[in-house]
DSSP file (Angstrom, degrees, kcal/mol; ACC not computed):
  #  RESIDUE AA STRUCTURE BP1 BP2  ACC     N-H-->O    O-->H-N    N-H-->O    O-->H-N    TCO  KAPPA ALPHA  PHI   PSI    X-CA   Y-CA   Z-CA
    1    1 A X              0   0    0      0, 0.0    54,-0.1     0, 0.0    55,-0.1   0.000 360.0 360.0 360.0  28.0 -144.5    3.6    7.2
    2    2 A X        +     0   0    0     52,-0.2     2,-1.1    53,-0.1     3,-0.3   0.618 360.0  85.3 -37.0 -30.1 -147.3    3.9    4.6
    3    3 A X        +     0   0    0      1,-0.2    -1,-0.1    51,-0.1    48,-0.0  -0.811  40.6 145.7 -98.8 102.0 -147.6    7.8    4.5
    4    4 A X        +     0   0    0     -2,-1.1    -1,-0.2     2,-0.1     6,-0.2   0.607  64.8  69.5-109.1 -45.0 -144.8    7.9    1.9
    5    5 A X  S    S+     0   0    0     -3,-0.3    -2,-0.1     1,-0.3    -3,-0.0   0.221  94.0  62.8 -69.9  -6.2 -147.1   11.2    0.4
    6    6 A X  S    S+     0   0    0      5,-0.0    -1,-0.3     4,-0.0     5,-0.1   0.527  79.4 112.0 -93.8 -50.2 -145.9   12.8    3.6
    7    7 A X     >  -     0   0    0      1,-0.1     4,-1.8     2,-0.1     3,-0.5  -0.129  60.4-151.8 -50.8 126.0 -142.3   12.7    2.7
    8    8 A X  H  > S+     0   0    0      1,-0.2     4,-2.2     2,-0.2    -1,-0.1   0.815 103.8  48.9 -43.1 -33.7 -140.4   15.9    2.1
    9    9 A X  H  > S+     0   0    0      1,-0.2     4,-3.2     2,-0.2    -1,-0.2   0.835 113.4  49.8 -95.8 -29.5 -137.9   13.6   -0.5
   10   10 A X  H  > S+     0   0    0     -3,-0.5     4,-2.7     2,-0.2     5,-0.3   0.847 113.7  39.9 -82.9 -29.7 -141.1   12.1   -2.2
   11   11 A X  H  X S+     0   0    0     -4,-1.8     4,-1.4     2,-0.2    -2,-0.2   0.988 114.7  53.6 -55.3 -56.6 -142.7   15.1   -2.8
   12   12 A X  H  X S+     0   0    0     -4,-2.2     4,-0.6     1,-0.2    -2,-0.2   0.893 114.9  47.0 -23.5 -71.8 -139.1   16.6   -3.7
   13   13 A X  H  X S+     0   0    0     -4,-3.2     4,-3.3     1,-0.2    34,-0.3   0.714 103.7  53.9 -68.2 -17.3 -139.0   13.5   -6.2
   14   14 A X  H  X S+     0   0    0     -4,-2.7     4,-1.5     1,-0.2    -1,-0.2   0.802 109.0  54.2 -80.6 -22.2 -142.4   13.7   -7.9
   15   15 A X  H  X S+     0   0    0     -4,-1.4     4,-1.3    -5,-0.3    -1,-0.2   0.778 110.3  52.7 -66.5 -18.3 -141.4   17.5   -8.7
   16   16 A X  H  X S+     0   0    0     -4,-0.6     4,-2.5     2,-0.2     3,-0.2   0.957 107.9  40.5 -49.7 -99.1 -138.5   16.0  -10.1
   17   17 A X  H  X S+     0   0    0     -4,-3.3     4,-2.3    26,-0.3     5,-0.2   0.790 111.4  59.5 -39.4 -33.8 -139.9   13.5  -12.4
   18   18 A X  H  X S+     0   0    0     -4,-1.5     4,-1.7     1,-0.2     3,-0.3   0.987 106.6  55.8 -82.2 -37.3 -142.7   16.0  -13.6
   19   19 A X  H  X S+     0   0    0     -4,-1.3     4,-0.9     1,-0.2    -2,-0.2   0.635 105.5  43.3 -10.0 -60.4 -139.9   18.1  -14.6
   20   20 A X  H  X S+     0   0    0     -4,-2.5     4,-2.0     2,-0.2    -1,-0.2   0.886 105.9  55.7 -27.3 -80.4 -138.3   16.1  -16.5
   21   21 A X  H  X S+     0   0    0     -4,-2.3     4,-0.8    -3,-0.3    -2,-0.2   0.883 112.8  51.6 -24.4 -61.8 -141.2   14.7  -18.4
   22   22 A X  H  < S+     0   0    0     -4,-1.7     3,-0.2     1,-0.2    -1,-0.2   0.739 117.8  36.3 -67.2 -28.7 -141.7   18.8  -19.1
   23   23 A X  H >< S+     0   0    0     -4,-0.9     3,-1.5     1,-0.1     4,-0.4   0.903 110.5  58.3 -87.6 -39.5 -137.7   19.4  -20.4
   24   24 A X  H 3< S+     0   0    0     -4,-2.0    -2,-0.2     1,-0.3    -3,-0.1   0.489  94.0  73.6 -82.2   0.9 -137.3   15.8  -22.3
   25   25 A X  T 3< S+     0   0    0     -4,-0.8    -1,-0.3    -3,-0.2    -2,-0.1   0.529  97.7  52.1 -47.0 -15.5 -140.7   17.4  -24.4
   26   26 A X  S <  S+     0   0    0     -3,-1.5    -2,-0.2    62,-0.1    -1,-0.1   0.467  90.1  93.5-107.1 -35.9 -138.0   19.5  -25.9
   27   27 A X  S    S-     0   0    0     -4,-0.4     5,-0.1     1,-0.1    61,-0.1  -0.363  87.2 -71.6 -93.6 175.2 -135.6   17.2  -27.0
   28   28 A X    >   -     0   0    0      1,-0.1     3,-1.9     3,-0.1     8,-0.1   0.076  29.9-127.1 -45.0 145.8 -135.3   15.7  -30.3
   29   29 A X  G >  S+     0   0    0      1,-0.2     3,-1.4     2,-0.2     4,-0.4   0.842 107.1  71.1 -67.3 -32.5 -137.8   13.1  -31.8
   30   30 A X  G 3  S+     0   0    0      1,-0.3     3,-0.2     2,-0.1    -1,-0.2   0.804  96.1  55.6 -37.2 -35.2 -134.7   10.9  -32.6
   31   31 A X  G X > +     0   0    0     -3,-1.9     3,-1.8     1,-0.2     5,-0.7   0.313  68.7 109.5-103.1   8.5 -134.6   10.5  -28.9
   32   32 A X  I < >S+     0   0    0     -3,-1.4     5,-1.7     1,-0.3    -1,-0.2   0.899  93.9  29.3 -32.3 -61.1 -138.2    9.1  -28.3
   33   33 A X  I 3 5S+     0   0    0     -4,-0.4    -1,-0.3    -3,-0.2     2,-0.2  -0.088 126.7  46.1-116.2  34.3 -136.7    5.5  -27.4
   34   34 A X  I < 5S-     0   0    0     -3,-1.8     3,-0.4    -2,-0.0     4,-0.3  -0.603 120.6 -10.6-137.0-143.8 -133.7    6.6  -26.2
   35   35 A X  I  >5S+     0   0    0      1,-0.2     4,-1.7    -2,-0.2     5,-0.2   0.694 132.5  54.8 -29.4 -44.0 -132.2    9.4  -23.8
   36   36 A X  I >><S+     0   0    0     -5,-0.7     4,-1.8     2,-0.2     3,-0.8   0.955 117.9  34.7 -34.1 -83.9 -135.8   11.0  -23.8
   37   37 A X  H 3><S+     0   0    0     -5,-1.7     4,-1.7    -6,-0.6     5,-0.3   0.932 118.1  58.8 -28.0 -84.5 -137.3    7.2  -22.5
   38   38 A X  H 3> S+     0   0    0     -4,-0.3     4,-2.7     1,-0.3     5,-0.2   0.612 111.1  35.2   0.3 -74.1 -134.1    6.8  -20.6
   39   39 A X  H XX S+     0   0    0     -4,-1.7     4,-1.8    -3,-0.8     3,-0.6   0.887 114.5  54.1 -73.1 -76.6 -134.5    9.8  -18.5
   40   40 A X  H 3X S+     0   0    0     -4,-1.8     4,-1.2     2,-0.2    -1,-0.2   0.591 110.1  48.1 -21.1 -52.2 -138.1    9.8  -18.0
   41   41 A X  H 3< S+     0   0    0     -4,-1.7     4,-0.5    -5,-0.2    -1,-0.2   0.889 110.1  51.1 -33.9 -65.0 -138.1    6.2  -16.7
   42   42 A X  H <X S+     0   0    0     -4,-2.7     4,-1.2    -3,-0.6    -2,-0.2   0.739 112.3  51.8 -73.7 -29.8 -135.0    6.9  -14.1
   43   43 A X  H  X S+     0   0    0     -4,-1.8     4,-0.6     1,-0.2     3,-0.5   0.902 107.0  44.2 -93.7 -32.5 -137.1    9.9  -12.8
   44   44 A X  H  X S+     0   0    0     -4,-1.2     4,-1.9     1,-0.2     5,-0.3   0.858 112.3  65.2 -71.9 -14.2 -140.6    8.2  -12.0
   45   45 A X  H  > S+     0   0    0     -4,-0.5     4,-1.4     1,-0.2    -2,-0.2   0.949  96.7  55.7 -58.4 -36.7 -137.9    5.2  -10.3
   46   46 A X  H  < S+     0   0    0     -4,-1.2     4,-0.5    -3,-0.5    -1,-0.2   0.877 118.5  24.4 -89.5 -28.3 -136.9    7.6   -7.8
   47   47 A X  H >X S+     0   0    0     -4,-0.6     3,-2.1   -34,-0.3     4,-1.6   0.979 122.4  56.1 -63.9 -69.7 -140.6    8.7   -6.1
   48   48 A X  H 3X S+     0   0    0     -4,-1.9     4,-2.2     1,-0.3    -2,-0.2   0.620 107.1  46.7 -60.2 -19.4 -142.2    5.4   -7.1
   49   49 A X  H 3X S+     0   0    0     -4,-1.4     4,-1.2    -5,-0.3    -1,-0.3   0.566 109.6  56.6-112.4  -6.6 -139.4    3.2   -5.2
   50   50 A X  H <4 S+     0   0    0     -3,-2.1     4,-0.2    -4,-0.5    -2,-0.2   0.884 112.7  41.5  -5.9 -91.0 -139.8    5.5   -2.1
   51   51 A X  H  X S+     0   0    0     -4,-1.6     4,-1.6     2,-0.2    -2,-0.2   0.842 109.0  56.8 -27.9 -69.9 -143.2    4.6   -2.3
   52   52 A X  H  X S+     0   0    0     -4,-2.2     4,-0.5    -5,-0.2    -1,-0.2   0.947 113.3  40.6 -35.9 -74.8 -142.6    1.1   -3.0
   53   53 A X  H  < S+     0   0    0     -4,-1.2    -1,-0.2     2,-0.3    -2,-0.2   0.513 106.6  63.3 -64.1 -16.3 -140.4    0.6    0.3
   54   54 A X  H  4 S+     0   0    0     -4,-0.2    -2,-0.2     1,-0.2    -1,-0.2   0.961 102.2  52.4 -81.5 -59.8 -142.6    2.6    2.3
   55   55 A X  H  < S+     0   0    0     -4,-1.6    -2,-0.3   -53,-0.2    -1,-0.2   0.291  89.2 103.3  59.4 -92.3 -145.0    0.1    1.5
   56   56 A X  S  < S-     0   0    0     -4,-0.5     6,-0.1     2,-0.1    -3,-0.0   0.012  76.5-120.4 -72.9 134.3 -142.8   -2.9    2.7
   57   57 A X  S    S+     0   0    0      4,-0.0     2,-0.2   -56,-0.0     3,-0.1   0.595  87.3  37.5 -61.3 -37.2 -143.3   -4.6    5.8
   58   58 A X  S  > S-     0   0    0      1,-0.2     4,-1.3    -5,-0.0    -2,-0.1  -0.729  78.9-110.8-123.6 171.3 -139.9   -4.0    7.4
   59   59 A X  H >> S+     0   0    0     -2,-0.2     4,-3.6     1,-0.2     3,-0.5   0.977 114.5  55.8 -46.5 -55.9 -136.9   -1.1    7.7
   60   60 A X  H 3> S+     0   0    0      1,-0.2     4,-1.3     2,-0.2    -1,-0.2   0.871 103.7  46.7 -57.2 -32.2 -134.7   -3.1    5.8
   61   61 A X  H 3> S+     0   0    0      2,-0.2     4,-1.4     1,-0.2    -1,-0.2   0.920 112.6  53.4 -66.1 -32.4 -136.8   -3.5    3.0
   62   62 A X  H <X S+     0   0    0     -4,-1.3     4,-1.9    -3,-0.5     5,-0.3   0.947 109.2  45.5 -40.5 -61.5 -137.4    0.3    3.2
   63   63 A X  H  X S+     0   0    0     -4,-3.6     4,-1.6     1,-0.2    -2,-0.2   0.903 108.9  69.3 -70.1 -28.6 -133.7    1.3    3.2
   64   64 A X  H  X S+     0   0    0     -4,-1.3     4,-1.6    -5,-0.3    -1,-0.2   0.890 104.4  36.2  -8.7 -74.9 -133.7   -1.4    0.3
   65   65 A X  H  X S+     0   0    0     -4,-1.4     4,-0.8     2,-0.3    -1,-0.2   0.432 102.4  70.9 -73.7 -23.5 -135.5    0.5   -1.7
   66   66 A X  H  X S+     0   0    0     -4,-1.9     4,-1.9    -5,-0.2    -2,-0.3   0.756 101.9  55.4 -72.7 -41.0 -134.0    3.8   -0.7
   67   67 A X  H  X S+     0   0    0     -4,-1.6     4,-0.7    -5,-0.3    -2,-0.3   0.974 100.4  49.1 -74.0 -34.3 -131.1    2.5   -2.5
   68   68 A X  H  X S+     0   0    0     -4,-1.6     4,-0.7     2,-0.2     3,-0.3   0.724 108.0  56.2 -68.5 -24.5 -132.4    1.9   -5.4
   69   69 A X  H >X S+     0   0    0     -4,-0.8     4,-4.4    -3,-0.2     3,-0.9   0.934 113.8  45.8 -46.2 -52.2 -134.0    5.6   -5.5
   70   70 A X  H 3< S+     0   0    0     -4,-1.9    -2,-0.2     1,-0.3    -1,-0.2   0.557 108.7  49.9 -64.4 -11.1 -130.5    6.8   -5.0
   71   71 A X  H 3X S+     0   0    0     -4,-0.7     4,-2.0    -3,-0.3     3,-0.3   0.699 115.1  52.1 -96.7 -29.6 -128.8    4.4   -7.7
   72   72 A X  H <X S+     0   0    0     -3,-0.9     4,-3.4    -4,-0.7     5,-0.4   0.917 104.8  51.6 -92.8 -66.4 -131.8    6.0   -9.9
   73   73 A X  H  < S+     0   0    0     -4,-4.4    -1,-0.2     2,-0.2    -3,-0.1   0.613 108.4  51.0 -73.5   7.8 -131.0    9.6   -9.1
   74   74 A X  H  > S+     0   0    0     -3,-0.3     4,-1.4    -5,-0.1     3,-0.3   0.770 104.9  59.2 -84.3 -44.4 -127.3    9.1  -10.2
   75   75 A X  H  X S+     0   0    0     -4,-2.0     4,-2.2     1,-0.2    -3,-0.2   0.881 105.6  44.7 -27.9 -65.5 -128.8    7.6  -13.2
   76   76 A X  H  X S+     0   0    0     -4,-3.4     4,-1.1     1,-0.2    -1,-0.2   0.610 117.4  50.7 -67.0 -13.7 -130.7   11.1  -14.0
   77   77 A X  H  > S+     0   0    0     -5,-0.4     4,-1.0    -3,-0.3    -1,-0.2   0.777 114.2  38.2 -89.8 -16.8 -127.3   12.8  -13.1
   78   78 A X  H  X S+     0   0    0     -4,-1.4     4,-1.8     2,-0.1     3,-0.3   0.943 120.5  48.1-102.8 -54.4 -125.1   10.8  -15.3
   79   79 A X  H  X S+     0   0    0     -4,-2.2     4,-2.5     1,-0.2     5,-0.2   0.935 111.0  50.2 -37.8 -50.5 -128.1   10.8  -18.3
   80   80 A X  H  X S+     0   0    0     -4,-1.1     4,-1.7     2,-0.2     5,-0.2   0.951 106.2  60.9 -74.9 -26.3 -128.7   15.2  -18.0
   81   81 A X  H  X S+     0   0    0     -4,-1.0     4,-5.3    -3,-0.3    -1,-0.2   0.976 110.8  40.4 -45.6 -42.7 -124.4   15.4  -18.4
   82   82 A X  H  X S+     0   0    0     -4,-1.8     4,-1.5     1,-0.3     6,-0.3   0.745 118.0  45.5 -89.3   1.7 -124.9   13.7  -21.9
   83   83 A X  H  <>S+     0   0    0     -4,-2.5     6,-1.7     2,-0.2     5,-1.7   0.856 112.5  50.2 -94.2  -7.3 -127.8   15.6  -22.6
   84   84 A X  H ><5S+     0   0    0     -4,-1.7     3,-3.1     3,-0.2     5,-0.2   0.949 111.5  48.7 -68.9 -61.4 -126.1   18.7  -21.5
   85   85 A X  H 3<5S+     0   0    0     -4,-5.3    -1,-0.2     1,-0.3    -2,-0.2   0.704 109.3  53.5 -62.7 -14.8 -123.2   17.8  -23.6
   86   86 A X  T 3<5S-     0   0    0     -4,-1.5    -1,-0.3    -5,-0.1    -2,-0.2   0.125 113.3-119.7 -82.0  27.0 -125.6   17.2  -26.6
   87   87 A X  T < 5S+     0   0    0     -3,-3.1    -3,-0.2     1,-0.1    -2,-0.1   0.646  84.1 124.8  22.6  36.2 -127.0   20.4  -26.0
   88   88 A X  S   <S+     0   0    0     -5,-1.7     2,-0.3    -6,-0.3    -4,-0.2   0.661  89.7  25.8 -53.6 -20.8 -130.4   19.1  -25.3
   89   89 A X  S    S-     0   0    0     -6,-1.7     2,-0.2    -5,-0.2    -2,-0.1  -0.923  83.0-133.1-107.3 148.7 -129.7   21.3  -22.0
   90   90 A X     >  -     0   0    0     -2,-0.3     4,-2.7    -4,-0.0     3,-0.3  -0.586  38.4 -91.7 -75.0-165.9 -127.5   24.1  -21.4
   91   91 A X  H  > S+     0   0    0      1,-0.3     4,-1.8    -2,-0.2    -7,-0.1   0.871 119.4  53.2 -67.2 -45.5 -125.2   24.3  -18.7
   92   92 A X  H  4 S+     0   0    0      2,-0.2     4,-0.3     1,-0.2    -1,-0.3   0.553 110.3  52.7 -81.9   2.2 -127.6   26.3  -16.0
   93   93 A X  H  > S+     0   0    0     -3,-0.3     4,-2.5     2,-0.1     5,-0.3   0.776 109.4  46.3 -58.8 -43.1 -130.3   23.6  -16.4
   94   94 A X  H  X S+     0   0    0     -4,-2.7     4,-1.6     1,-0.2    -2,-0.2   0.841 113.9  44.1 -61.1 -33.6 -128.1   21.0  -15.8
   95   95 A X  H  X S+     0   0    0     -4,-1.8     4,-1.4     2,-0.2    -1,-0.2   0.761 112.5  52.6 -92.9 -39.3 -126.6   22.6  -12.8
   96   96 A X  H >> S+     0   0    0     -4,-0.3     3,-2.6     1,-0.2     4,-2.3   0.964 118.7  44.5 -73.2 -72.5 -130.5   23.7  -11.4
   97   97 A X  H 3X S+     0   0    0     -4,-2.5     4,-1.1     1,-0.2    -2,-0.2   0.878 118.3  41.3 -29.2 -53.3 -131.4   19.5  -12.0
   98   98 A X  H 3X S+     0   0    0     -4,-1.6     4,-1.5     1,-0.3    -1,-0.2   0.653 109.2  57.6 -82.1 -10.1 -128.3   18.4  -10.5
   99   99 A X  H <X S+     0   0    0     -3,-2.6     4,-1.3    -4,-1.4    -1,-0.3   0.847 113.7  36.9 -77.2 -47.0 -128.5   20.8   -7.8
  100  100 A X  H  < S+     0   0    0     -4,-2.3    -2,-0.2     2,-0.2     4,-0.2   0.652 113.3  65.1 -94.0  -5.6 -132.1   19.5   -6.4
  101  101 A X  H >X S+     0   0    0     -4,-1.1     4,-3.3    -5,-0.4     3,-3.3   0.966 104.1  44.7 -81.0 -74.1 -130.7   15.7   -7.5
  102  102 A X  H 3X S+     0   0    0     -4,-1.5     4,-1.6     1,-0.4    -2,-0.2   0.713 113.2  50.6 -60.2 -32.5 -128.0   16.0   -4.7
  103  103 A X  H 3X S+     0   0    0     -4,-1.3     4,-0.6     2,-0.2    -1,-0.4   0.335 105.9  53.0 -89.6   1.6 -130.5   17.3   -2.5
  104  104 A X  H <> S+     0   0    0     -3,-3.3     4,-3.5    -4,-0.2    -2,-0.2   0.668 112.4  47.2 -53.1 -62.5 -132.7   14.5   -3.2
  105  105 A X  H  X S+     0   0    0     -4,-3.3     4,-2.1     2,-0.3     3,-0.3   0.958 108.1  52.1 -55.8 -68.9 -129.9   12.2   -2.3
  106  106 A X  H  X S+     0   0    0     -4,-1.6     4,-1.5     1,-0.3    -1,-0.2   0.820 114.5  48.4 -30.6 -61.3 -128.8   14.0    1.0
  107  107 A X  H >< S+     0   0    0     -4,-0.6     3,-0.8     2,-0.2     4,-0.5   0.936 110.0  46.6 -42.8 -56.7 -132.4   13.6    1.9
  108  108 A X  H >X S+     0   0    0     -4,-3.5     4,-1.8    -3,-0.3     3,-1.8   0.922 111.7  56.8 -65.1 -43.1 -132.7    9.6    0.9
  109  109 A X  H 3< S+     0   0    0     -4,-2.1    -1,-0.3     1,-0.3    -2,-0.2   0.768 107.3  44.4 -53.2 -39.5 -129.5    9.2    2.8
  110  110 A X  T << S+     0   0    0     -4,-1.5    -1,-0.3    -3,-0.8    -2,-0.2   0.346 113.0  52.3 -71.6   5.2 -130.9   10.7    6.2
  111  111 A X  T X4 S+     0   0    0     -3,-1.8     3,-1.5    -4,-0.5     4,-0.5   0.855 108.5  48.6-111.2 -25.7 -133.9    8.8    5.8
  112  112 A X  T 3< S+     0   0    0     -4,-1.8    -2,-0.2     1,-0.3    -3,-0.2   0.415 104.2  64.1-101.5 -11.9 -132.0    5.3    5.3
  113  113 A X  T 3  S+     0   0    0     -5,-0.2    -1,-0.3     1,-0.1     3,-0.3   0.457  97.3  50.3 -91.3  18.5 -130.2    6.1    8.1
  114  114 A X  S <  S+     0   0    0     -3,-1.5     2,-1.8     1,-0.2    -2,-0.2   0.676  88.3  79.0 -88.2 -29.7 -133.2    6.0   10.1
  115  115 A X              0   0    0     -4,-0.5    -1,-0.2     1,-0.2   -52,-0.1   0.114 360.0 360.0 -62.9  33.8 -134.2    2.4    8.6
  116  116 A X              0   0    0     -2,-1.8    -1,-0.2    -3,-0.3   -56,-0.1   0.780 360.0 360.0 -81.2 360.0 -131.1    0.8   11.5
């Protein structure tokens, strides 16, 4: 399962992450080594561990590593709430992120139920 650059959900995730990058330019310089970092991190996890597990010798180690993309993109949902609620966001950013987050997730889930 090497062509991980073929997945719809990796592709999905790398638009993600560059996203990110491109809104957490925006937020305060206070937050450099915090939420900014934070944020930034949790969003290359979710492609790169994708990747990682496609990788990986067996399914289970694949669906392995599909969870940890999905623990990653709950991470960027529970991180863009407090930046929503620090106004680094408003509310229809948060909602557009969290929208393509859940449909990230819905994807990683059908694909880890393929790993049986």
């Amino acid at each position: 399962m090497n062509r991980y650059k073929e997945l719809k959900v990796w592709q999905e995730a790398i638009d993600l992450s560059v996203d990110i990058y491109k809104k957490t330019k925006l937020f305060p310089n206070e937050e450099m080594y915090g939420l900014t970092s934070q944020l930034r991190r949790a969003g290359v996890s979710v492609p790169s561990n994708i990747a990682e597990g496609a990788g990986r010798n067996t399914k289970g180690e694949f669906k392995y590593f599909l969870g940890i993309s999905n623990g990653s993109a709950c991470e960027i949902d529970t991180q863009l709430i407090i930046a929503n609620k620090l106004d680094y966001i408003n509310i229809s950013e948060y909602e557009n992120f969290s929208n393509r987050i859940e449909h990230i997730k819905n994807m990683i889930f059908k694909l880890q139920q393929t790993c049986k």
